[in-house]
C-alpha positions as CSV (number, residue, x, y, z in Angstrom):
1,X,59.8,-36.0,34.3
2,X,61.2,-38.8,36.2
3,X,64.8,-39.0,36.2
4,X,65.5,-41.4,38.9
5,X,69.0,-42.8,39.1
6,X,69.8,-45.3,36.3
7,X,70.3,-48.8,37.2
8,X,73.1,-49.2,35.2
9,X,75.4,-46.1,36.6
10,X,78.4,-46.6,38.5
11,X,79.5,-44.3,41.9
12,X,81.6,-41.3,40.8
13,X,85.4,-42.4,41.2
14,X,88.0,-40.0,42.9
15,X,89.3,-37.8,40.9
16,X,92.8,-36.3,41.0
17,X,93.7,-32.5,41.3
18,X,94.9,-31.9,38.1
19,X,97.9,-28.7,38.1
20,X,97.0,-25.7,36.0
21,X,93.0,-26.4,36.1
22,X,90.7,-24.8,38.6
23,X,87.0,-25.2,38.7
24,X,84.0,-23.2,39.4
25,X,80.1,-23.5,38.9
26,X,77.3,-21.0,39.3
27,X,73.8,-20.2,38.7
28,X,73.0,-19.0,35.3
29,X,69.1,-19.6,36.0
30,X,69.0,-20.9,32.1
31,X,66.0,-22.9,33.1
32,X,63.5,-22.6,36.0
33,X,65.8,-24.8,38.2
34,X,67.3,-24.8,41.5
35,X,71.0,-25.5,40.4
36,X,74.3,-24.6,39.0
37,X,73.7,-24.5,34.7
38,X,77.2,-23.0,34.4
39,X,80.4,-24.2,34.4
40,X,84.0,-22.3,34.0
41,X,87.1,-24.0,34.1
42,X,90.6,-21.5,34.1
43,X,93.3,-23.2,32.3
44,X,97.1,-22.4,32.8
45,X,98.7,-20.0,30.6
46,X,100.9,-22.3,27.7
47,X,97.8,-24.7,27.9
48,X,97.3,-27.2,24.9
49,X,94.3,-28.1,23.2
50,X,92.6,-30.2,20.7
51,X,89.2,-31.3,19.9
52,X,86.8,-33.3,17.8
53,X,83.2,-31.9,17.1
54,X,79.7,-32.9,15.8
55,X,79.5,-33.7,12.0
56,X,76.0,-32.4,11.9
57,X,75.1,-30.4,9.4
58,X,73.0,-28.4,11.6
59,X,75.5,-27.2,14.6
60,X,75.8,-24.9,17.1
61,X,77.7,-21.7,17.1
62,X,79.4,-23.1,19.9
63,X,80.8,-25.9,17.8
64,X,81.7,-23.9,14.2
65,X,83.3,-21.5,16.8
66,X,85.1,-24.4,18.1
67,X,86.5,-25.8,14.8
68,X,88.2,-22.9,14.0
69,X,89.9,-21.8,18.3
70,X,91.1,-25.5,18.3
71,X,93.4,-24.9,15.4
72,X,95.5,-22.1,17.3
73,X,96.0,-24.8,19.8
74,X,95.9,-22.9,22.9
75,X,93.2,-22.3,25.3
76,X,93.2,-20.3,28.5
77,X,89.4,-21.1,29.7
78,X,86.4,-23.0,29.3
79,X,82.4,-22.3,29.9
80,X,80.0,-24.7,30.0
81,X,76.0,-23.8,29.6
82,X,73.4,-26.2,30.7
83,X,70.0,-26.0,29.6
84,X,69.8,-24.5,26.4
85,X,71.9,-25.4,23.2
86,X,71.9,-22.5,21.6
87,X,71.9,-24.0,18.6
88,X,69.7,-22.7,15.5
89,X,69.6,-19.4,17.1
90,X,71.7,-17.2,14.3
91,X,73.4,-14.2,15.0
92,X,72.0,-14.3,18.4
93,X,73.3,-17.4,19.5
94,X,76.4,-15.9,17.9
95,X,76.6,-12.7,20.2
96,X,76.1,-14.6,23.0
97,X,79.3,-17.0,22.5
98,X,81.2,-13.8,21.3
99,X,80.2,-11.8,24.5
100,X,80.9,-15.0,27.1
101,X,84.6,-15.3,25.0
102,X,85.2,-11.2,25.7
103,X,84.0,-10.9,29.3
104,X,86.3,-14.1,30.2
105,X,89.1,-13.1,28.1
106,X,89.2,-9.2,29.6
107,X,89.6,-11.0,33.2
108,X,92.0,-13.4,31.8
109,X,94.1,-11.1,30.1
110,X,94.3,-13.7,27.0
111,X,92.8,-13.8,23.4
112,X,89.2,-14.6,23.1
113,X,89.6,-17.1,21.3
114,X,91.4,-18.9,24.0
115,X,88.1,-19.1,25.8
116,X,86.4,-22.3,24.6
117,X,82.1,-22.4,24.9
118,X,79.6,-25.3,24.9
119,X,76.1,-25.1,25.7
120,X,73.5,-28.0,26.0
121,X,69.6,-28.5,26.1
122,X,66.8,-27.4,24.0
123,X,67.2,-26.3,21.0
124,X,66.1,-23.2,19.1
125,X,66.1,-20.4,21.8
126,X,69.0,-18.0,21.8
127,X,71.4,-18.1,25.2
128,X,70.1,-15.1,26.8
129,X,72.9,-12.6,27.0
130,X,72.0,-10.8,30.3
131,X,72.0,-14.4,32.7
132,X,75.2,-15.6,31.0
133,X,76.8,-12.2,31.8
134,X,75.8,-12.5,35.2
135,X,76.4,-16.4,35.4
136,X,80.2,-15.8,34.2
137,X,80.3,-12.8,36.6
138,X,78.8,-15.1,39.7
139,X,81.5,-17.8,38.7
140,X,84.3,-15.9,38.1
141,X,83.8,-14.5,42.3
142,X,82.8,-18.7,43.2
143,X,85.3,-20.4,45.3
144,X,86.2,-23.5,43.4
145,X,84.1,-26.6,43.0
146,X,85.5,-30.3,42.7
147,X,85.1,-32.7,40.2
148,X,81.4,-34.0,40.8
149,X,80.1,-30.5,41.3
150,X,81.4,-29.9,37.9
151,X,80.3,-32.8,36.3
152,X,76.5,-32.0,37.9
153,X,76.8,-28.7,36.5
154,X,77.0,-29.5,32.6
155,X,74.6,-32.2,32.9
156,X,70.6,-32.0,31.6
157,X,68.8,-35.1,31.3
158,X,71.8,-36.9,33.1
159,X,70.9,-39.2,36.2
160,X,74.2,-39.0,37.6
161,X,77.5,-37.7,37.1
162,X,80.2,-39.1,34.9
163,X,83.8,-38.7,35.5
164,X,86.9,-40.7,34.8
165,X,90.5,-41.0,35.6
166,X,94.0,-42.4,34.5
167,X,97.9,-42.0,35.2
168,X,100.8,-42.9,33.2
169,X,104.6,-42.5,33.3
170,X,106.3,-39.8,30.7
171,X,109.8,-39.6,30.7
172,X,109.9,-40.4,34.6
173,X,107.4,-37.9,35.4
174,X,103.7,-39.0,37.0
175,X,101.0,-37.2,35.0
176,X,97.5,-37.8,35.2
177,X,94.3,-37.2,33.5
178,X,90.9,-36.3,35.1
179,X,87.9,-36.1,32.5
180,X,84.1,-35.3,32.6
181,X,81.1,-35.8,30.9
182,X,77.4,-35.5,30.2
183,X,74.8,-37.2,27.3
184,X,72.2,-39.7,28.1
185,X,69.9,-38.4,24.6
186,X,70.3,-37.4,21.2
187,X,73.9,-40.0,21.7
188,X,74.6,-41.4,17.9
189,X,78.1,-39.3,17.7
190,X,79.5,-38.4,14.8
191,X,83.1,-37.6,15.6
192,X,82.9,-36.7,19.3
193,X,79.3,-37.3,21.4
194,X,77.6,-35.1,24.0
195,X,79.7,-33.0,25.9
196,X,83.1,-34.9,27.6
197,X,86.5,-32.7,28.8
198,X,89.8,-34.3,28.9
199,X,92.0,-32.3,31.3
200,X,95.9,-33.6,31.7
201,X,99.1,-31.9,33.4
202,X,100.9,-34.0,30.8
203,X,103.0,-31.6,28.4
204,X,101.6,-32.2,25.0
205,X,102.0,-30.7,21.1
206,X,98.6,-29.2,20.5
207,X,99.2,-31.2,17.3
208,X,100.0,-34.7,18.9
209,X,97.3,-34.7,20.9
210,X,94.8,-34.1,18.3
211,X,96.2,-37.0,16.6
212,X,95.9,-39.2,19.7
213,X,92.2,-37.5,20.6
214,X,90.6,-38.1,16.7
215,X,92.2,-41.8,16.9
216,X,90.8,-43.1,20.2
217,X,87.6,-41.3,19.1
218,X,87.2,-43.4,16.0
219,X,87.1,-46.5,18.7
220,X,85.4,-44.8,21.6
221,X,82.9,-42.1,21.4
222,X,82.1,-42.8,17.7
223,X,81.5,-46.2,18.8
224,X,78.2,-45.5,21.0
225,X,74.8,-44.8,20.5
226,X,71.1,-44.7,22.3
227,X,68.8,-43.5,20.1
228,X,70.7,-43.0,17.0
229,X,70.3,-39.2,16.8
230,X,73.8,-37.0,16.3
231,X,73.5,-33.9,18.4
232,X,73.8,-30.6,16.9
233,X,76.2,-29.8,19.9
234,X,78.5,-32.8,20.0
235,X,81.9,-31.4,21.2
236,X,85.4,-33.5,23.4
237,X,88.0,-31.0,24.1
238,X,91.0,-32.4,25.6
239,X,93.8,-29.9,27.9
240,X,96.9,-30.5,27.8
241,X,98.1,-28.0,31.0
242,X,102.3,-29.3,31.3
243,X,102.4,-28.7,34.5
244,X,103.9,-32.5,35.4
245,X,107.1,-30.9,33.8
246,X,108.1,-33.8,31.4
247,X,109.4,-33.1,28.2
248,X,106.9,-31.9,25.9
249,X,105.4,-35.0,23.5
250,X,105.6,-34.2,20.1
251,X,105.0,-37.7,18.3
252,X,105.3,-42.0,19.0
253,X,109.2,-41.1,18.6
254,X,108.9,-39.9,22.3
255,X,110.0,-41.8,25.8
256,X,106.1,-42.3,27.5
257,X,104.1,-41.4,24.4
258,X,103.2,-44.9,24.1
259,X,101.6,-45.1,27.9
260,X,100.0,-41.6,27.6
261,X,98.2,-42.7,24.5
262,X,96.8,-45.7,26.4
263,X,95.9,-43.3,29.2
264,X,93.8,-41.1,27.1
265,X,92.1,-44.0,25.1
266,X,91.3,-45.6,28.5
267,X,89.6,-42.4,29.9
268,X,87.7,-42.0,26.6
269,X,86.8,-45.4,26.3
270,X,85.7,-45.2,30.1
271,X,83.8,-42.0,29.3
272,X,82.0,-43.2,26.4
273,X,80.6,-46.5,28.4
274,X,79.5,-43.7,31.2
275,X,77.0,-42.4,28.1
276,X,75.4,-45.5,27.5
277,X,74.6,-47.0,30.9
278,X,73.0,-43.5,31.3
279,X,70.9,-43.9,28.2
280,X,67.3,-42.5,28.9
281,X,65.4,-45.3,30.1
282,X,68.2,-47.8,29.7
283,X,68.0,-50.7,32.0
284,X,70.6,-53.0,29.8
285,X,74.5,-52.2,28.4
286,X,74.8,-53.5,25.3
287,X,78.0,-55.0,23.6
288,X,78.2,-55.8,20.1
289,X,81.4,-57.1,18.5
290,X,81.5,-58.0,15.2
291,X,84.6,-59.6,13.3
292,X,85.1,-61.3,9.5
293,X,83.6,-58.2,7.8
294,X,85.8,-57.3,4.5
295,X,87.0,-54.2,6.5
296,X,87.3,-52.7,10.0
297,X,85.1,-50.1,8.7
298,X,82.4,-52.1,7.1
299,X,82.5,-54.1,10.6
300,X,81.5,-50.7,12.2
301,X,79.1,-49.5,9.9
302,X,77.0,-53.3,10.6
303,X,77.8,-52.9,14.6
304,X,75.9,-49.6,14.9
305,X,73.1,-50.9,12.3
306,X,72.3,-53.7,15.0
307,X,73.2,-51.1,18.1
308,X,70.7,-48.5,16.0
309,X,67.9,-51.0,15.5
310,X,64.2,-50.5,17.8
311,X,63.8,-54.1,17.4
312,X,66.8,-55.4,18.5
313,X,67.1,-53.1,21.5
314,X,63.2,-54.0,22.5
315,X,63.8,-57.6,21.9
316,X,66.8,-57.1,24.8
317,X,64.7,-54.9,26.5
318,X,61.9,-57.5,26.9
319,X,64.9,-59.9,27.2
320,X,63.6,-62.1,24.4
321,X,66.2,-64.0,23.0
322,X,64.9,-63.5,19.3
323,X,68.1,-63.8,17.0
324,X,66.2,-63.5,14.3
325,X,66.3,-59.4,14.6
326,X,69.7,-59.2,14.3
327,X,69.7,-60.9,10.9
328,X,67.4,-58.6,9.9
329,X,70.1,-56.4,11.7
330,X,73.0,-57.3,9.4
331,X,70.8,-57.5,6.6
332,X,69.8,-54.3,6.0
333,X,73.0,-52.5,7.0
334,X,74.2,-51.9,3.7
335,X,77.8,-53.8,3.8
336,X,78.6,-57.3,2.4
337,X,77.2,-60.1,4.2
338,X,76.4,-63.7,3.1
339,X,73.5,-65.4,5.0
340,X,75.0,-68.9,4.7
341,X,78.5,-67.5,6.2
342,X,76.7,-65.7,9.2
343,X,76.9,-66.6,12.8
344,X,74.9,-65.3,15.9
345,X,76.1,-65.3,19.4
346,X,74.7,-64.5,22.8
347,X,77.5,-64.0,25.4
348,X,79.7,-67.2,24.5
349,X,76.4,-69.1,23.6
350,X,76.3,-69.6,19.7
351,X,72.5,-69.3,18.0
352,X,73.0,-69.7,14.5
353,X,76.0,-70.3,12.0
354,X,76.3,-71.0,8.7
355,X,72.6,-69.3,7.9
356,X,71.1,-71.7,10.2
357,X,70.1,-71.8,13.8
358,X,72.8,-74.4,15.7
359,X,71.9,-77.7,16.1
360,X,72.3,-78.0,19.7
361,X,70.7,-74.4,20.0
362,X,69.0,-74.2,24.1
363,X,67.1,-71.2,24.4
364,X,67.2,-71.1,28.1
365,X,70.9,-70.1,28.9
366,X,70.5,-67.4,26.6
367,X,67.4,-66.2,28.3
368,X,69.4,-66.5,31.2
369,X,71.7,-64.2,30.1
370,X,69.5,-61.9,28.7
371,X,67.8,-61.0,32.4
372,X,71.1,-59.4,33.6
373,X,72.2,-55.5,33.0
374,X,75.3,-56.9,30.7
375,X,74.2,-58.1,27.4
376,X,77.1,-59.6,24.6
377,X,76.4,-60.0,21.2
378,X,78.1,-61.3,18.9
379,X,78.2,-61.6,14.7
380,X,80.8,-63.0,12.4
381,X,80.5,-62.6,9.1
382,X,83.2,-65.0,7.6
383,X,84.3,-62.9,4.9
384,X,87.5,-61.0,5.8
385,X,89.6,-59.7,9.0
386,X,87.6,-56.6,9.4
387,X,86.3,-56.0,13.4
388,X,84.6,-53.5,15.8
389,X,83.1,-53.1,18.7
390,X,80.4,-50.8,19.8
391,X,78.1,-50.2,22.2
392,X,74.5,-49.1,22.8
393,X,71.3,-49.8,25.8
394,X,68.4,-51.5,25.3
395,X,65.1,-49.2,24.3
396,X,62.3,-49.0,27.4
397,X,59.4,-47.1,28.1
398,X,61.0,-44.6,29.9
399,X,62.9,-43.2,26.7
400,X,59.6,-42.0,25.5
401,X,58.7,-40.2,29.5
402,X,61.6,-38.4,28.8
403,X,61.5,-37.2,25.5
404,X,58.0,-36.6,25.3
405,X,57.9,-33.5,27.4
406,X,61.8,-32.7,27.2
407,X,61.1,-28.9,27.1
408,X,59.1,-28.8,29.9
């Protein structure tokens, strides 16, 4: 399997020591690799926490484990597991999370259910018990690891690490946020996407920063896909540590709320971008806004039929400039549409309007256009106020290398 460096990924940025989180990494040996597969992050005692998980029907113990720790709102530690999901693996998939959560929590001192666990990779095959004992063991003795290391160490199918950074002021008081993430597969989220962790030394409610996470995920991680499949392990967990010592933010009503929700929604929007240019086998980034839909939601729902569609993202992959599949696109997405409303755009070039290819259409700036790594589409409808934006890759051979012998 060939995963050379996509062309589309950006240099990891430097990242910020964030107060009240230490990381380490170790060697679980989940797979027959030569790497750390395991990653444990310790979390300050008084630590806030919120999350938003996979709406597969299907998930991981990891993630119905998840649901339910989130809602105490406190977490004291975090374990990441690379290499196998651990998902459809019953009550042994079960034991395993259960006896990760105990051994952490007896060296913690806390609750187990404080200790948060994800795991990622094939699916079907229980976590073996005895190498995440010994992984956690290896870890907890590991001097600690920066941001890259960790970001490395919860990848799979990844071609290179994904991290992302903000600041804002609260109250007078400096606090920034430090985040990481993996998923370049199996990306069509459904409330979160892949794996991403949002650490903070901002002082946050447990309840307001759900509320900010679960509303800049409705315009960032729910807004990408690559292949339109929804993981069974989809998980974003966001720390809230206080160590920057402002006053704690419990709603809008608060001095700084406003620039710490636009610090979040940056990194998650930032995050969420990372995904796609690391799409398996992407060689474009695709943009697709879509405005005059009847609602912001029916806008979506259209945006991620043409982001989900094999023909559009082959036609960009070939770079043909064949509008015609994003009709078809609109078409069949399910939401209200009139053909002789419609209008096509490539970058700021309009194709067709009005149901009808533009008079003074020119194929060859388009075509231009379409031979660089940034690709805008755009689609009015001309039937409301209704917008989004979303974002997907184009579809290349190198999707199938992958995926065709993922478990080997």
């Amino acid at each position: 399997m060939d995963l050379s460096r996509s062309p589309l990924a950006l240099p990891f940025p430097d990242m910020p020591a964030i107060d009240g989180v230490t990381l380490r990494a170790a060697r679980a040996r989940y797979k027959d690799w030569d790497r750390a597969d395991l990653t444990y992050v310790e979390l300050a005692e008084g630590t806030s926490v919120a999350g938003v998980f996979t709406r597969s029907a299907c998930p991981s113990t990891e993630v119905e484990m998840g649901r339910e720790q989130v809602k105490s709102g406190t977490a004291r530690a975090l374990v990441v597991n690379a290499g196998n999901a651990n998902a459809f693996t019953g009550h042994r998939g079960r034991e395993a999370v259960e006896q990760i959560m105990a051994q952490v929590s007896d060296h913690l001192g806390c609750d187990p259910s404080e200790v948060f666990v994800s795991s990622t990779g094939v699916i079907g095959v229980p976590l073996p018990k005895d190498k995440a004992q010994a992984g956690i063991a290896a870890a907890l003795q590991s001097a600690p690891c920066n941001w890259e290391d960790a970001a490395n160490t919860i990848a799979t199918t990844d071609t290179f690490a994904k991290g992302a950074t903000a600041s804002a002021m609260v109250g007078g008081k400096r606090v920034e946020l430090a985040a990481i993430i993996k998923g370049s597969g199996m990306i069509a989220p459904d409330m979160a996407t892949m794996l991403g962790y949002i650490f903070t030394d901002a002082a946050v409610a447990p309840e307001f920063l759900q509320q900010l996470l679960s509303a800049s995920n409705v315009q960032t991680f729910s807004c990408i896909t690559v292949d339109s499949d929804t993981s069974t392990s989809d998980t974003v967990l966001a720390f809230a540590t206080g160590k920057a010592g402002n006053a704690t933010l419990t709603s809008f009503e608060d001095a700084g709320a406003d620039a710490f929700a636009a610090a979040l929604h940056d990194v998650c929007r930032q995050l969420a971008h990372l995904v796609v240019r690391d799409g398996e086998g992407a060689r474009k980034f695709i943009e697709i806004e879509v405005t005059g839909a009847v609602s912001d939601a029916s806008a979506h729902t259209v945006g991620m039929s043409i982001a989900n569609s094999p023909l559009v993202k082959t036609a960009i992959a070939g770079e043909d400039a064949n509008w015609g599949r994003v009709v078809m696109a609109v078409g069949k997405a399910g939401e209200p549409a009139d053909r002789d409303r419609l209008a096509i755009r490539f970058a700021d070039k309009w194709v067709a309007q009005a149901g009808l290819a533009v008079d003074s259409y020119d194929e060859a700036p388009i075509a231009a256009h379409l031979k660089g790594q940034e690709i805008s589409i755009g689609v009015d409808l001309g039937l409301g106020q209704g917008r989004a934006t979303v974002w997907t890759c184009d579809l290349t051979h190198g999707y199938i290398d992958i995926n065709a012998d993922y478990r080997s």
